[in-house]
C-alpha positions as CSV (number, residue, x, y, z in Angstrom):
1,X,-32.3,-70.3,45.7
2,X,-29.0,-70.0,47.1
3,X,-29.0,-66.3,47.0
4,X,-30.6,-64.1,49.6
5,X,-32.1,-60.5,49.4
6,X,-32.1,-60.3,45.5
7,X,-32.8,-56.1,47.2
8,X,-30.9,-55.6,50.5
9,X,-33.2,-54.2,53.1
10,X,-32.1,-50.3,54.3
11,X,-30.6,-50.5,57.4
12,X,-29.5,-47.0,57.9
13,X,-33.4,-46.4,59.0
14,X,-33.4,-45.1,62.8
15,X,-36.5,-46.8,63.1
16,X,-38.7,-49.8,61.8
17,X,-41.9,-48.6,60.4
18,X,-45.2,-50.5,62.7
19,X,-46.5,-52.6,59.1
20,X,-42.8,-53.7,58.7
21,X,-42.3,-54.7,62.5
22,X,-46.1,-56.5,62.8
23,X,-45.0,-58.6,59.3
24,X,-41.6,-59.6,60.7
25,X,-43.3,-60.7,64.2
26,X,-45.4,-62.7,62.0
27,X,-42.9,-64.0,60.0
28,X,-40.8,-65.0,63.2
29,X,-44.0,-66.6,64.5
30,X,-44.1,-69.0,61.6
31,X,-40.7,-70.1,62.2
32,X,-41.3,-70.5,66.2
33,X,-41.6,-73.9,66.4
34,X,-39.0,-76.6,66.7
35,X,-41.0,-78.9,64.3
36,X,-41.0,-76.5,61.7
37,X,-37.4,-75.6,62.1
38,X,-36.5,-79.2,61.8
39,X,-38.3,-79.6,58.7
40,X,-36.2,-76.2,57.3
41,X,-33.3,-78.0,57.8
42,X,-34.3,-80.9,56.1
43,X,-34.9,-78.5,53.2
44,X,-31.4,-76.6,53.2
45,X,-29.8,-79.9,52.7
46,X,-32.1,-80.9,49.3
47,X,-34.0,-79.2,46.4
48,X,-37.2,-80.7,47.5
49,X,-38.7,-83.6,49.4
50,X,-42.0,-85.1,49.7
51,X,-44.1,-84.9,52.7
52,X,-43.5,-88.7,53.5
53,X,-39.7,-88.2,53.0
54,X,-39.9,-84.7,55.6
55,X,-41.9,-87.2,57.8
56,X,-39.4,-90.2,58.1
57,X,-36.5,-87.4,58.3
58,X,-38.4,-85.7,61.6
59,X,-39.5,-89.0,62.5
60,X,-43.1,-87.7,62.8
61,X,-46.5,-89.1,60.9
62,X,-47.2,-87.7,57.3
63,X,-50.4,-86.1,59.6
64,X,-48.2,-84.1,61.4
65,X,-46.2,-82.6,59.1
66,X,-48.5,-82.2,56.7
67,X,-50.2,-79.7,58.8
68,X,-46.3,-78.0,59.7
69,X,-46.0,-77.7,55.8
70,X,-49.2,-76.2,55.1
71,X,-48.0,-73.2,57.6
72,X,-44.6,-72.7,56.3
73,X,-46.2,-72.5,52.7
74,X,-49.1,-70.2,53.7
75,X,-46.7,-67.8,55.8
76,X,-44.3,-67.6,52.3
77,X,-41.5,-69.7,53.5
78,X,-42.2,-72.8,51.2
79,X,-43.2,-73.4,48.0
80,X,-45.0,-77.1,47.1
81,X,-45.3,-78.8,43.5
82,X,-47.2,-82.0,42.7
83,X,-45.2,-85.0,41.5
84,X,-48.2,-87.5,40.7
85,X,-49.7,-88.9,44.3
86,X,-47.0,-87.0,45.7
87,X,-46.3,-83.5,46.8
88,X,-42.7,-82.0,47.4
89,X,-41.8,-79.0,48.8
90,X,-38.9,-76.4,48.4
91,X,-37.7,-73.0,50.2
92,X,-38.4,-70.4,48.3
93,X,-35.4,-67.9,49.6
94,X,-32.0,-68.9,50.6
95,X,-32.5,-66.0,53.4
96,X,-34.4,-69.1,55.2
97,X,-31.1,-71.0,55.1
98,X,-29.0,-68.0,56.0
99,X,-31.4,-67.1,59.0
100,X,-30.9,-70.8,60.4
101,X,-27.2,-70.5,59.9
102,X,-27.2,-67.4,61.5
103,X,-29.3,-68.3,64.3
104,X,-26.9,-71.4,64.6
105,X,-24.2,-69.5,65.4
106,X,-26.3,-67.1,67.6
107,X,-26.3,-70.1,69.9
108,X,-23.3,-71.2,69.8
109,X,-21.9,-67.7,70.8
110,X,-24.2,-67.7,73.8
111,X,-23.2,-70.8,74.8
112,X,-19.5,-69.9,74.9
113,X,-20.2,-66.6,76.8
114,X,-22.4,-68.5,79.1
115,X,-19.2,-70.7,79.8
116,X,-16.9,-67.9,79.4
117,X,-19.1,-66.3,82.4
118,X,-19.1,-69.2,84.1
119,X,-15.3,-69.6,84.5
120,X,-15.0,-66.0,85.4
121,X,-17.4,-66.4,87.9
122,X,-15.4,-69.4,89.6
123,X,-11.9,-67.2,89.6
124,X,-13.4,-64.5,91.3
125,X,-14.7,-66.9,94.0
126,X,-11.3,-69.0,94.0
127,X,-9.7,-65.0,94.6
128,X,-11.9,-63.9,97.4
129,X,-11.4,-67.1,99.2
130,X,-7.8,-66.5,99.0
């Protein structure tokens, strides 16, 4: 699972094709949730947990999540395996891990170009003052 894009998408393409653009808006929608992104991250750091191990780890009831779960698994994100009373779930693709890094990082890049701005926008005041 640690690999991602067995088949590297072709990104030389001048445009995305409308079915390819509608299925990544629905995958993106999936993952649009902060509940559902905390339970991802649960999962990059294990092979799988159970739903009442997900739930004391997002500090939400076994309800909740299960319903969180059940969404991630039906958009093709998770994968879920019955271990007696119990169920645990796995990511399927270590893209999902790579997409959270990457979107990770995303934010800490806008944050330093927020601050970045910010300080340039205070010298430029401190020079016309001047």
């Amino acid at each position: 699972m640690d690999e991602c894009c067995s088949q590297k998408p072709n990104y030389n393409d001048s445009q995305l094709s409308q079915e390819k653009a509608t299925e990544l808006e629905e995958m993106f929608k999936v993952l649009a949730n902060d509940t559902r992104l905390k339970l991802l991250v649960l999962l990059c750091n294990t092979d799988e947990m159970s739903v009442t191990e997900l739930a004391v780890g997002s500090g939400m009831t076994v309800q909740a999540v299960s319903g969180h779960l059940q969404r991630l698994t039906l958009g093709g994100i998770l994968a879920y395996q019955r271990h007696g009373n119990h169920v645990h779930y796995r990511l399927i693709d270590g893209c999902v891990r790579s997409l959270l890094e990457k979107g990770l990082c995303l934010l800490d890049d806008m944050e330093q170009a927020k601050i970045k701005e910010k300080s340039s926008a205070k010298k430029k005041s401190v020079t016309k003052r001047k």
